[in-house]
N, C-alpha and C positions, 0 to 999 in steps of 0.2 A: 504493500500500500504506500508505504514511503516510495521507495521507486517512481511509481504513478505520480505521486502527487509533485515530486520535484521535476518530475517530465512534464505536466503539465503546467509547474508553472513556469518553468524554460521556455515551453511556448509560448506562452503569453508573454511574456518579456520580448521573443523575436517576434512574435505578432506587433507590439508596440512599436520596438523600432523599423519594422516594417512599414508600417502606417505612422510614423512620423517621418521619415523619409517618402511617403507618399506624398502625404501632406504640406510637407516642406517644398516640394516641386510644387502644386498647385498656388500654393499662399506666397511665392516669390515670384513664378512666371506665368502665374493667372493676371495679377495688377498690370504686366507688363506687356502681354500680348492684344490685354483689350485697350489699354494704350494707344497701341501702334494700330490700333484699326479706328483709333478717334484720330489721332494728330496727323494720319496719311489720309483723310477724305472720310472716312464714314463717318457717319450721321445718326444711322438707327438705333436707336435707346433698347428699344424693345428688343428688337433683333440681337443687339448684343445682351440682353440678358436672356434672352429665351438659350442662344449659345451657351450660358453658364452651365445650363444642365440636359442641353443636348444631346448631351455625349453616353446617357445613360446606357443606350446599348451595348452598350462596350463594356458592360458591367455580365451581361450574359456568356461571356466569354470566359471568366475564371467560374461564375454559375454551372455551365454544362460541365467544365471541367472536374468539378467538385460531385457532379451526379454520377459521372462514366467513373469515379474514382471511389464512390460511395455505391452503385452499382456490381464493380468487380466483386466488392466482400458481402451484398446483401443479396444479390441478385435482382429477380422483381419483384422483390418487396421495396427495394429502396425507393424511396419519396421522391417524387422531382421538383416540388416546392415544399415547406415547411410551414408558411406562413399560414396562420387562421384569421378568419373575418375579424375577429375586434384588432386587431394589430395590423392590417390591412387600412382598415377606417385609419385606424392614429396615422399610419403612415401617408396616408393621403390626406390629411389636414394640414399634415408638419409639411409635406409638397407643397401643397398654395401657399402657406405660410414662406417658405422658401423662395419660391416665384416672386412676390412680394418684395423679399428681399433682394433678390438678385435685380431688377427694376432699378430699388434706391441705391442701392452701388452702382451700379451700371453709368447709372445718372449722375453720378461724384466723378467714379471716371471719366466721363465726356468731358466734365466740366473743373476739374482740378490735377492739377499737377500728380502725377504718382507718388511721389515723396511725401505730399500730403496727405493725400489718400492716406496712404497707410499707417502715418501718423493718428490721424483721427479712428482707423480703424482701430488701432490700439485701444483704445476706450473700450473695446468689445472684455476685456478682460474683467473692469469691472462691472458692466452687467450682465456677464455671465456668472459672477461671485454673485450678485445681491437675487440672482432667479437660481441659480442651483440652491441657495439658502431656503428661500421661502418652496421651492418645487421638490428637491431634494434631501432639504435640511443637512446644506452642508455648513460645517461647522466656521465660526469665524474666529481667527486670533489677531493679538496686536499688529501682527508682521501682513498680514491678509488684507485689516482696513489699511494700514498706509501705504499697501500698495493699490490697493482703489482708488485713496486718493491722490498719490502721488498720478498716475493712467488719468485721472478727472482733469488734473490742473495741467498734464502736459495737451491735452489734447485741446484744453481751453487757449492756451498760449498762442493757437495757432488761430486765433480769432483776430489776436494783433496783429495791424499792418501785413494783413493780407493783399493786399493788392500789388504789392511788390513781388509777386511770383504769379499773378494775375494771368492766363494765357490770353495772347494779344487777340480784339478785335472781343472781347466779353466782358459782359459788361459787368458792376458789383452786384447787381442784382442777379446774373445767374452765377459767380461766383459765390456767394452767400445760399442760393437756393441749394448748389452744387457741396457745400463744406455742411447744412442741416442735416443732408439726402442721407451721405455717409455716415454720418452721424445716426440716423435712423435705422440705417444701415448694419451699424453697427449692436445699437440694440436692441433689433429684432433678432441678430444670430444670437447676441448675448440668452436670449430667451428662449433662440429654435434649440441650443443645445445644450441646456438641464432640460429641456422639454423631450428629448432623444433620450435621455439615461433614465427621466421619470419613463416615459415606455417599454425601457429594457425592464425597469423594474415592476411596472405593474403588466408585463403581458406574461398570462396564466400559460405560460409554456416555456420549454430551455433556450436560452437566448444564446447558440451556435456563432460560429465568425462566417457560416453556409447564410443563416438566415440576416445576418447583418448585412450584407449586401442583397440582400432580399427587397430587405426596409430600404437601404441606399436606391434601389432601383425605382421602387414604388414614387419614397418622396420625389426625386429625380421627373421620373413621367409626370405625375402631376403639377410639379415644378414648369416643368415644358410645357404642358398643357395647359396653364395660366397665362406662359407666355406666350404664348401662341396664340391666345384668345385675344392680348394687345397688340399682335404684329398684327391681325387682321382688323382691328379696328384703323390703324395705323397708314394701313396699305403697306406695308412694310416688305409682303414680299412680290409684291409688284414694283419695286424702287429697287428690288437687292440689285437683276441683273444691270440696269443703268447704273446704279452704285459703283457697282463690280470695273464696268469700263471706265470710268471717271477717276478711280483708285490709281490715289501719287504711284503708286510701286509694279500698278500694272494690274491687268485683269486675273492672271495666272496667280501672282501674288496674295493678292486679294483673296481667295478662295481658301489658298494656304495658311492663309490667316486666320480665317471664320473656322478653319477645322482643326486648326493648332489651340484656338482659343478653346472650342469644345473640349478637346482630350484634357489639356491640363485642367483646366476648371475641374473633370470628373475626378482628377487623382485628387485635388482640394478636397472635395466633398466626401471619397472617398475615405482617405485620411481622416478628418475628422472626424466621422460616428464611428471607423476604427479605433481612434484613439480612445474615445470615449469607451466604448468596449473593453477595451485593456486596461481601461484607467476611471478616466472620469471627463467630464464634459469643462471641469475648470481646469483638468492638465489638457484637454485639445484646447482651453483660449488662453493660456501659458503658451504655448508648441505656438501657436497664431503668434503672440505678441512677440516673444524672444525672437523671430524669424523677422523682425521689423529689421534693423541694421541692414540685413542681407537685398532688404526689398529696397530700402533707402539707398542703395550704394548702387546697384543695378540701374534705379531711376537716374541716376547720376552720372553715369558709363554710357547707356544707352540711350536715354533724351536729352543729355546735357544740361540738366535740370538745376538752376540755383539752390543752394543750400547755403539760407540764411539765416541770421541769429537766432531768427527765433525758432526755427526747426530744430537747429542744435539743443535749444533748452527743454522743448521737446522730447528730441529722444536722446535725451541726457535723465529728463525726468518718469520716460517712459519706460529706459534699461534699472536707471534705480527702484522703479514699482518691481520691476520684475526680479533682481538681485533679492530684494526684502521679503517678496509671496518668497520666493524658493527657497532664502535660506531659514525662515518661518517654519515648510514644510519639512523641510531636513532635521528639525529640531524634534518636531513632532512626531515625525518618524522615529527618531533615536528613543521616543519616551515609550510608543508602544512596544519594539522590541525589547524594551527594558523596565515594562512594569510593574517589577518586583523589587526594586534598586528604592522606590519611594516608600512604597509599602512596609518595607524592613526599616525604615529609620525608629519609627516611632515603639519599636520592640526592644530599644535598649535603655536601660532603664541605670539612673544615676547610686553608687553605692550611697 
């Protein structure tokens, strides 16, 4: 029995960093691929966020994989989906919900700098703490609120003398609409994921890493099928192919792009309700936040993007929240491995 159970939890540890290595390609060249399809000529809001969760199908690919694999040893008994109706429902509320989201980002990136962007998305940390609390009942320590607050106040920083990284020819009012959106943005995911681990934990069946991408697929389709409902209000995809030819980098290009934005977006999302899986829903907006530097530097390489004071104090104050949550947890860690170190004080007794 020992045996097993450190086998399994070795897996779960390479599951983790599996799916934080996922996640780390989405959440670094997700911001930057829908970038480059705003600052070379597109235009589509919608479009590009229906593309966030596009990519779902591609999620059937380690799916089947996992039935011909659970097949061999079951034969035709084995299942080829898992999922039951009430876990089903959850998973298609938390999709629109999603869809939703994917829109107000969308809408940041058209309209803000990447390095911004991702600055304000850090904020998702803290309301992902304050809904895993009340959804979850995760617990709060000293080192947990100052880093909410510290993620609050960098993220407000960047309200100051905004218009100096302004992208030309926009105006302060869709800059302001565009640094809200994010913002919204941000604390709808804060919410979509303690709303994910509350479903692991209340659906009346074994929550597998077969049927987590079950749920990723589900949310995903409905996801796309929200955004789908705005590209047709939009005309959206009557405008792609003229889009397409009018694309700075070329028609071919252009294509390349719309379907490079899909893939990685899915390993984002993927990632995420993995991590959640293996962890929890406040170590995947950790995994998010820590992965800002990387997104900031990229923006900076590849769009040549200013990086001014006030960003700096930003993710000056954005890497200190996250230093404080972590070494918080590390702490707390050491105290449950070691809950008998406290326990014994109070059994010796003075001659």
């Amino acid at each position: 029995m020992e045996v097993e159970v450190q086998l399994s939890s070795n897996m779960r540890k390479a599951l983790l960093v599996l799916n934080c290595v996922i996640l780390s390609i989405g959440n670094c060249g997700g911001p930057l691929v829908m970038r480059l399809y705003f600052v070379r000529g597109g235009k589509r809001i919608w479009f590009s966020s229906w593309l966030e969760t596009a990519g779902w199908p591609l999620i059937l690919v380690p799916l089947i994989i996992t039935y011909m694999h659970r097949r061999t040893k079951q034969g035709s008994h084995a299942k080829l989906f898992f999922m039951k109706p009430p876990l089903f429902v959850a998973s298609a509320v938390i999709g629109v919900l999603t869809g939703l989201d994917d829109y107000f980002y969308a809408y940041g990136v058209a309209k803000l700098p990447v390095s911004t962007s991702a600055l304000i998305i850090a904020s998702q940390l803290a309301f992902t703490a304050a809904f895993a609390f009340l959804l979850v009942k995760q617990k709060f320590t000293s080192y947990s609120v100052n880093a909410i607050f510290l993620l609050s106040i960098g993220a407000g920083v960047l309200a100051l003398h905004s218009s100096s990284d302004r992208p030309a020819n926009e105006s302060n009012k869709e800059y302001y609409l565009g640094f809200f959106m994010t913002l919204a943005a941000a604390a709808l995911y804060g919410f979509i994921l303690p709303l994910v681990e509350l479903t692991y934990k209340k659906a009346k069946q074994a929550i597998t890493y077969s049927l987590v991408m079950e749920i990723q697929m589900v949310m995903c389709f409905f996801a796309t099928v929200f955004c789908t409902v705005g590209m047709l209000v939009n005309n959206d995809f009557q405008a792609i192919p003229k889009e397409a030819k009018e694309y700075e980098l070329g028609e071919a290009k252009y294509y390349l792009v719309v379907v490079w934005n899909g893939i990685i977006m899915q390993c984002f999302f993927l990632g995420a309700i993995g991590v959640i899986f293996c962890a929890s829903s406040l170590v995947a907006g950790i995994v998010i936040t820590v992965l800002l530097p990387m997104t900031e530097i990229l923006a900076v390489i590849f769009f040549d993007e200013k990086f001014q004071a006030e960003k700096g104090v930003s993710l000056a104050l954005s890497l200190w929240g996250f230093v404080s949550y972590f070494y918080g947890e590390m702490k707390d860690s050491k105290k449950k491995k070691n809950p008998t170190s406290e326990k014994e004080l109070p059994q010796t007794v003075n001659p």
